[in-house]
C-alpha positions as CSV (number, residue, x, y, z in Angstrom):
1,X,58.3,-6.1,38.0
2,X,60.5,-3.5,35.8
3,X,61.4,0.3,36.2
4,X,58.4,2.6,37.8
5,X,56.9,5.1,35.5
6,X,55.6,8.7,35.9
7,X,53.2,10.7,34.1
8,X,55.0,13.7,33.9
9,X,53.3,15.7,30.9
10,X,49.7,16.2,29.7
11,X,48.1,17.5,26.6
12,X,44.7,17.8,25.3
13,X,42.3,18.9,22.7
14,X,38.7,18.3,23.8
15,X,35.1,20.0,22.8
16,X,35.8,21.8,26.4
17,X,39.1,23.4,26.2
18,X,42.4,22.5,24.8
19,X,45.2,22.7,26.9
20,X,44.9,20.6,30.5
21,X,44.2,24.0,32.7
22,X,41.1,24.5,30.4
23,X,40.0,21.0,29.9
24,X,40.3,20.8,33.8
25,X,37.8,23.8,34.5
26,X,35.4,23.0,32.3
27,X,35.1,19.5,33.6
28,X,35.2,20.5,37.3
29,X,32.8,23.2,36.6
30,X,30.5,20.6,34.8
31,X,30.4,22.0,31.8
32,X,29.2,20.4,28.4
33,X,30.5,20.5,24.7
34,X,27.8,19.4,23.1
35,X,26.8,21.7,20.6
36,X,25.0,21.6,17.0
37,X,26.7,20.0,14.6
38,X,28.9,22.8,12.2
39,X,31.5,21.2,10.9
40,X,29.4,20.0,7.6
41,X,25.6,20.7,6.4
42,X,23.4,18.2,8.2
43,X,20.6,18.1,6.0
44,X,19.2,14.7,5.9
45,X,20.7,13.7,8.9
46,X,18.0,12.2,11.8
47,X,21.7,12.8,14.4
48,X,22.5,17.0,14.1
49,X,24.8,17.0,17.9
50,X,28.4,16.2,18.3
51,X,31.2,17.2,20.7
52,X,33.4,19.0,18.3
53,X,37.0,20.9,18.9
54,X,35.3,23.5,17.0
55,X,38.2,25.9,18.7
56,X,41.1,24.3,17.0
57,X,43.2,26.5,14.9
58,X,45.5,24.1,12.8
59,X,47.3,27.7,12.0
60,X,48.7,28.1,15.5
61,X,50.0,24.9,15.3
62,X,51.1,24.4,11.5
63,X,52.4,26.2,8.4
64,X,50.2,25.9,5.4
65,X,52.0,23.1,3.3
66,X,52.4,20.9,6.7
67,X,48.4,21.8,7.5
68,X,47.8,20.6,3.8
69,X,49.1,17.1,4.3
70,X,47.9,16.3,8.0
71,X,44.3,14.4,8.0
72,X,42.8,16.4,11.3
73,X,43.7,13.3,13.8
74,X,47.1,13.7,13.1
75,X,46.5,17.7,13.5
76,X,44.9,17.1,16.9
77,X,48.1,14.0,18.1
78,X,50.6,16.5,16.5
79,X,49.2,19.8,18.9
80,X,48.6,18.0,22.1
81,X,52.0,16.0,22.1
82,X,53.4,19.4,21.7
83,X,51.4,20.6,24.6
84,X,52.2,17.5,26.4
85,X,55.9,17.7,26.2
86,X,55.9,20.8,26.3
87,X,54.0,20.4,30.3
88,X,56.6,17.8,30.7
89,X,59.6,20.2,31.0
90,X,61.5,18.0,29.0
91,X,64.9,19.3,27.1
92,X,64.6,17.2,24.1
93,X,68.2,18.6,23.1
94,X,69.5,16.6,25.8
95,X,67.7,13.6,26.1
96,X,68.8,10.4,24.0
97,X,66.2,10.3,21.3
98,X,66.8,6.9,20.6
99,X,65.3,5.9,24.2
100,X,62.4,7.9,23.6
101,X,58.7,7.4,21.2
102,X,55.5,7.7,20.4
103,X,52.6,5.1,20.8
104,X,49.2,6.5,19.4
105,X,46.2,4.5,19.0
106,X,42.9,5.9,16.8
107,X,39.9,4.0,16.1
108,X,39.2,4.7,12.9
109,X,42.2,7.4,11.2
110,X,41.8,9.7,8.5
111,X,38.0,9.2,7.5
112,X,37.6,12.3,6.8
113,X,40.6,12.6,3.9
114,X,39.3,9.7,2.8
115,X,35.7,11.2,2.1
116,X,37.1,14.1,0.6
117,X,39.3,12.0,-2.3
118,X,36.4,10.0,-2.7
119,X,34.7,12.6,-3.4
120,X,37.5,13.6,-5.8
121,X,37.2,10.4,-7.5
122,X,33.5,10.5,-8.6
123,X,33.4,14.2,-9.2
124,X,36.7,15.0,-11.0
125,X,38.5,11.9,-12.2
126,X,41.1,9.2,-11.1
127,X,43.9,11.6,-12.1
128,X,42.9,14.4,-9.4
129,X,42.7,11.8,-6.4
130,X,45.9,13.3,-4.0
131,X,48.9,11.8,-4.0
132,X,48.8,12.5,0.1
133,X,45.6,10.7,0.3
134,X,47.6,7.5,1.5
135,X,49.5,8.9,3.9
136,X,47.3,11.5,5.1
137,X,44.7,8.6,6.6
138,X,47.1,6.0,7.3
139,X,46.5,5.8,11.3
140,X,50.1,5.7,12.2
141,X,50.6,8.7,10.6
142,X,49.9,10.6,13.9
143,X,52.8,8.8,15.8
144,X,55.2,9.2,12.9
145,X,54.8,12.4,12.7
146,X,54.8,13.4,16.5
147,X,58.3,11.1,15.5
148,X,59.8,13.8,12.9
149,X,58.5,16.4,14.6
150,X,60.7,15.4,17.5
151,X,63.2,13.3,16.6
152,X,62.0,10.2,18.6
153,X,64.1,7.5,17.6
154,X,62.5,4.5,19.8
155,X,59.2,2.6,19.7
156,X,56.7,4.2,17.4
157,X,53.7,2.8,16.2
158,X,49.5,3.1,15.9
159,X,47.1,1.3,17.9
160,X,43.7,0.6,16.7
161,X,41.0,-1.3,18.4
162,X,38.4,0.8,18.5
163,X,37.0,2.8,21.7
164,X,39.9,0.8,23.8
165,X,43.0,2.6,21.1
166,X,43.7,5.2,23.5
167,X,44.4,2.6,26.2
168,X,46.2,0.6,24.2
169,X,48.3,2.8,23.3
170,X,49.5,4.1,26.9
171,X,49.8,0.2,28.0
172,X,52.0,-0.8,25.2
173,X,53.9,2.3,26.2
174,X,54.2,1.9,29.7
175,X,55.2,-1.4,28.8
176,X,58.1,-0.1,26.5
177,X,59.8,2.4,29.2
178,X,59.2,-0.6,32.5
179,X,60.9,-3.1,30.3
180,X,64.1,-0.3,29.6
181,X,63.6,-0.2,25.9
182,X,62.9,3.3,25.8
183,X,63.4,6.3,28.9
184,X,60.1,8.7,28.2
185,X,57.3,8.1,25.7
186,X,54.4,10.3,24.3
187,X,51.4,8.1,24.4
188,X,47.4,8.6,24.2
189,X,45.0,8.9,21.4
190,X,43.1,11.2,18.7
191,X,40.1,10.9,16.4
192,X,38.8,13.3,14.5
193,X,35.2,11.1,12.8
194,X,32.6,13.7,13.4
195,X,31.9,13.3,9.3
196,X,28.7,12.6,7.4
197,X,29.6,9.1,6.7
198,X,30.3,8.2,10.0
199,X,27.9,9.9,11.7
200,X,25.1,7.9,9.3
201,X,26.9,5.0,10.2
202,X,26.8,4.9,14.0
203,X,23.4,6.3,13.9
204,X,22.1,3.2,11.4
205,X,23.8,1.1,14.0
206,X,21.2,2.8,16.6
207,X,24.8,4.0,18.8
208,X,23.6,7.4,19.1
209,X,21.4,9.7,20.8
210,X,19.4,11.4,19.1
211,X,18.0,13.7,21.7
212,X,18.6,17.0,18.8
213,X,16.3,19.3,21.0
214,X,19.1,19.6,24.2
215,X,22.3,18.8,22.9
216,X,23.9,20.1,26.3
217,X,22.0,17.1,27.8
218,X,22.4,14.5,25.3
219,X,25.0,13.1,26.9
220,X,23.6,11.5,30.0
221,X,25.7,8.0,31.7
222,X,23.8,6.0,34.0
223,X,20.7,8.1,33.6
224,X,17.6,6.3,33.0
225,X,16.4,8.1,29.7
226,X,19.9,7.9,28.5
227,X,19.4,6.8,24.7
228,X,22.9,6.7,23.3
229,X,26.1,8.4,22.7
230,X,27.5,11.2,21.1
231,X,30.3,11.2,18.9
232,X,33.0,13.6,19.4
233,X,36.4,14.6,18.8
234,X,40.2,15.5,20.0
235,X,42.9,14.0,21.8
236,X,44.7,13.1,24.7
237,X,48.5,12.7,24.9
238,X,50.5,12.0,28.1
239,X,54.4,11.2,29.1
240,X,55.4,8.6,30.4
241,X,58.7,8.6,31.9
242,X,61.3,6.5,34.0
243,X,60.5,7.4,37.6
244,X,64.5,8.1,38.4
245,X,65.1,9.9,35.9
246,X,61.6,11.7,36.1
247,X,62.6,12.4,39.9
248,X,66.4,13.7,39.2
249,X,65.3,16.0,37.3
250,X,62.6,17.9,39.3
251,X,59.6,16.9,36.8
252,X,56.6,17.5,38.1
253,X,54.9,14.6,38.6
254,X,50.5,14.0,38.3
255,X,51.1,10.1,39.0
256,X,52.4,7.0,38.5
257,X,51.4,4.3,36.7
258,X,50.9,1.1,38.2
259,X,49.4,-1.4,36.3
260,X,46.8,-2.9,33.7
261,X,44.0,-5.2,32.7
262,X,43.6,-6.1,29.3
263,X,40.9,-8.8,28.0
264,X,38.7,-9.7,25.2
265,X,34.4,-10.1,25.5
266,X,35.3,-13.1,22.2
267,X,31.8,-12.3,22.1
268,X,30.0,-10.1,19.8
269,X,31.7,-7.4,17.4
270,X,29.7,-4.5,18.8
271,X,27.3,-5.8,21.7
272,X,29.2,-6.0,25.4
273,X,29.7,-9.7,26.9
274,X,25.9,-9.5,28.8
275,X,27.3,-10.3,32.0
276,X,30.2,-8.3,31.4
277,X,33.0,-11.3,31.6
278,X,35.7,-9.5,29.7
279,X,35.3,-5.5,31.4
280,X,35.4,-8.2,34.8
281,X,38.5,-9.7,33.4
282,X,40.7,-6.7,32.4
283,X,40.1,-4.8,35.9
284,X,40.9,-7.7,37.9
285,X,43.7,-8.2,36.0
286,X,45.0,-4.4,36.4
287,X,44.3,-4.9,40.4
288,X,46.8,-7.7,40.0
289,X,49.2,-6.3,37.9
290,X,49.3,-2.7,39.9
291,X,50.0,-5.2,43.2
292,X,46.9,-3.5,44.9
293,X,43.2,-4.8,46.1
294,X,39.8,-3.6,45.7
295,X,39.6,-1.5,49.1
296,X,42.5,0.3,47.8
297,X,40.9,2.1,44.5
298,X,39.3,5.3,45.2
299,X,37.7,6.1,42.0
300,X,36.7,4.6,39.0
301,X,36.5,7.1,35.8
302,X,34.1,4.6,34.2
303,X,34.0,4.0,30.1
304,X,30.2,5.0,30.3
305,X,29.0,6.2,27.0
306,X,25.5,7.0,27.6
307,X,24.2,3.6,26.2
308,X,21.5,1.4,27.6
309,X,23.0,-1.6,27.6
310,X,27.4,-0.8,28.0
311,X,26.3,1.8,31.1
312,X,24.5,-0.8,32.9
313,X,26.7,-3.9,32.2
314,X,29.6,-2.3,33.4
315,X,28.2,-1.0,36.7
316,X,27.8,-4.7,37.0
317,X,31.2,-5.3,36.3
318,X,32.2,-3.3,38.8
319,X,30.5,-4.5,41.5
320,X,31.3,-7.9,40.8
321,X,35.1,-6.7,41.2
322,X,34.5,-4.3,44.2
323,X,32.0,-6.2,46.1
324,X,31.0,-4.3,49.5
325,X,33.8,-1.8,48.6
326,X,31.7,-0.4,45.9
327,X,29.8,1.9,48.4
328,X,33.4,3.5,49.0
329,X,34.4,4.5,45.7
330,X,33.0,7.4,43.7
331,X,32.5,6.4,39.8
332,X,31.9,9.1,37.3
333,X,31.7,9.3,33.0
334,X,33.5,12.5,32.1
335,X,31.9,11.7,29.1
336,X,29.0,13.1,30.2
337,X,30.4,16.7,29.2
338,X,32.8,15.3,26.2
339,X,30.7,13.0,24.3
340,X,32.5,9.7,23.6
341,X,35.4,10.4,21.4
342,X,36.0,6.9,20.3
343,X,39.6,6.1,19.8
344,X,41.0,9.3,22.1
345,X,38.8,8.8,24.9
346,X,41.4,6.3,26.5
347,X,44.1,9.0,26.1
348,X,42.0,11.6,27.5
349,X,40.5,9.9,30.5
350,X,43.7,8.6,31.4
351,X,45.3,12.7,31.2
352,X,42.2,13.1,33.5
353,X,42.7,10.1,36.2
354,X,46.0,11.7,36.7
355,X,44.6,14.9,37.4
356,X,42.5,13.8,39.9
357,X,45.0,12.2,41.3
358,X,47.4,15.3,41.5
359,X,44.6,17.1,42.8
360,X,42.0,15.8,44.7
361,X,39.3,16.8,42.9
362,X,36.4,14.4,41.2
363,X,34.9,15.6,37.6
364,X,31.4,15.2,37.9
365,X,28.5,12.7,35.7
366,X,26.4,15.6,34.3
367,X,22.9,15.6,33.2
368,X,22.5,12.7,36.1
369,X,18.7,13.5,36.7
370,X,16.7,10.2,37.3
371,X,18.7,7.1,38.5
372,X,18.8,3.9,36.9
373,X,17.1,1.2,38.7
374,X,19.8,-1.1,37.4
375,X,22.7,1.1,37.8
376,X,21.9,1.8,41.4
377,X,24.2,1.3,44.9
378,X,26.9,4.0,43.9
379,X,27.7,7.4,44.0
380,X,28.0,8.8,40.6
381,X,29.4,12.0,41.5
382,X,26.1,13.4,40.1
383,X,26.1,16.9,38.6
384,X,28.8,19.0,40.6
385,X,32.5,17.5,41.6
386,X,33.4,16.4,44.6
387,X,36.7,16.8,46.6
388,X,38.2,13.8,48.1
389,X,42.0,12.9,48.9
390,X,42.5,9.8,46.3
391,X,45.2,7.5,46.6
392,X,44.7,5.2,43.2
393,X,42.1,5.3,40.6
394,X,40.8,3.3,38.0
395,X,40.1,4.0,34.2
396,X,38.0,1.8,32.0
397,X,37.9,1.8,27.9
398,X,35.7,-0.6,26.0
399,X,35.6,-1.0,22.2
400,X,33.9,-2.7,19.4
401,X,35.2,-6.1,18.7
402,X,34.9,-6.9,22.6
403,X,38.3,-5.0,23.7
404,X,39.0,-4.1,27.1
405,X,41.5,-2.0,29.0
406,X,41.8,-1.1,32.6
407,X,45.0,1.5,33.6
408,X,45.4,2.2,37.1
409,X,47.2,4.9,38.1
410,X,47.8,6.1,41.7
411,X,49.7,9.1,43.7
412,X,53.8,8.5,44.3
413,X,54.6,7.2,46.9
């Protein structure tokens, strides 16, 4: 089975707060980060709502030359592994570095560096294009960087599959520190798309709402006039750390992690398997691998992006692998208030399972108004968080090209 892992440090940078104290609030108090778009001129645009960090201050976390060279997902990985280790307690001075990394998935990189040189290119010439173009998008920039910054010496690369990167990444890096290869690792995911040229193209794909008039509602999971998601942006880092050595030194300690479920849809590159065979396959196979059953999940912090089709086929998941359990178990979409921040979103609902783990308290579904025929039989925490003493939860993240991760994590026992 291999060593047991804690989650002993959290960071995050989310359209609701940055830091975990904020992020929690908002989320308990249902609020949403939805907002007009104002990071570039939407003029032309039929999409003008995105969840944006629109608080983040590279400054507080960079000098100029360091801001200069980082593409803004690497900004956002660089700032919450700082919070996050920083949450952690950790003495870095007195840790072996070489038993210690950084796993970081994102599902797309530096997109928006690579519309700027672009830009560059066309405008101004072959000879202006930057010489940190390359390694300002590159996608494993973030976790080399969170590396230098550091000095983690011990498994360090980029995940990318998508929505599921996030979850990747924490599963390859739960993996590393159960096997022994590494002691503590900074794992999660960041994204930082909210661009013209990816907003076009998810919106040409029909992916997003476009519900401009009530951006605060927009985002709307299992609701019936749901009519897609909303991009956003940010990150979510957490530690994981050997549970001995987590325990002898008095961490604080939000949860351990028990297990996963990983599958494929080998179905369609965008479109969900339509009866939901992978999302059935990867959290059956995290019930197995955390040793637990059904009747012994609590809550399920679903992937749920506010789509008519993903919302309802995974409610059927579900119920497939919770059976008469499922009127037991409260299931909610924090994305609700974040809008779906693609390759972080795994990252940051995982930061957020163990938070309600740590303290008994469930993040609502906002803007839940009128139930879904076909998402019916379970209670969505609609509109205002509930309290309830949880023993294990459950975190879904789906992504194009039919990826699938389930993480369970669960109180120490």
């Amino acid at each position: 089975m291999g060593r047991r892992v804690a989650v002993t440090g959290l960071g995050a940078i989310t359209p609701v707060g940055h830091e975990k104290d904020q992020l929690w609030e908002s989320l308990c108090n249902g609020e949403s980060g939805i907002s007009n778009i104002a990071s570039f001129d939407t003029t032309g645009q039929d999409v003008l709502i995105a969840g944006e960090a629109s608080d983040f201050d590279p400054g507080k976390w960079f000098d100029k030359k360091e801001e200069r060279r980082l593409d803004r997902f690497t900004q956002f990985a660089v700032a919450s592994a700082t919070l996050a280790i920083e949450d952690s307690g950790l003495d870095l001075d007195n840790i072996d570095k070489s038993k210690a990394g950084a796993i970081i998935g994102t599902g797309i990189g530096g997109i928006i560096e690579i519309e700027a040189q672009h830009k560059v290119l066309l405008e101004r010439g072959p000879s202006r294009v930057s010489p940190f173009m390359i390694t300002k998008l590159m996608a494993n920039a973030a976790p080399g960087y969170i590396a230098i910054k550091f000095g983690l010496q011990a498994a360090n690369f980029s995940v990318i599959t998508a929505c599921a990167s996030g979850a990747h990444a924490i599963v390859e890096a739960f993996r590393v520190v159960q096997s022994g290869e590494a002691d503590m690792m900074v794992a999660g995911g960041t994204e930082a798309t909210i661009t013209p040229l990816c907003v076009s193209a998810f919106n040409n794909m029909k992916a997003l709402s476009t519900r401009n008039d009530d951006p605060l509602k927009a985002s709307r999971p299992f609701d019936k006039d749901r009519d897609g998601f909303i991009i956003s942006e940010g990150s979510g880092i957490i530690i994981l750390e050997e549970m001995d050595s987590a325990k002898k030194r008095g961490a604080n300690i939000y949860a351990e992690m028990l297990g996963f479920g990983m599958s494929d849809d080998a179905y369609h590159i965008t479109a969900p398997h339509p009866e939901g065979a992978g999302a059935y396959i990867a959290m059956e196979n995290a019930l197995k691998s955390s040793r637990l059953n059904p009747e012994q999940i609590s809550y399920i912090n679903a992937h749920a992006t506010s789509t008519p089709l993903g919302d309802m086929i995974e409610i059927n998941s579900i119920k497939k692998v919770y059976g008469d359990h499922i009127k037991n178990i409260l299931v909610s979409s924090t994305k609700s208030m974040l809008g779906h921040q693609l390759g972080a979103s795994g990252g940051v609902e995982a930061l957020i399972c163990s938070l309600i783990v740590d303290k008994g308290v469930i993040p609502p579904t906002i803007n839940y108004e009128t139930p879904d025929p076909d998402c019916n039989g379970i209670d969505f925490v609609p509109n205002e968080a509930k309290e309830r003493s949880i023993e294990n939860v459950m975190s879904n993240s789906f992504g194009f090209g039919g990826h699938n991760v389930s993480i369970v994590l669960g109180k120490v026992r």
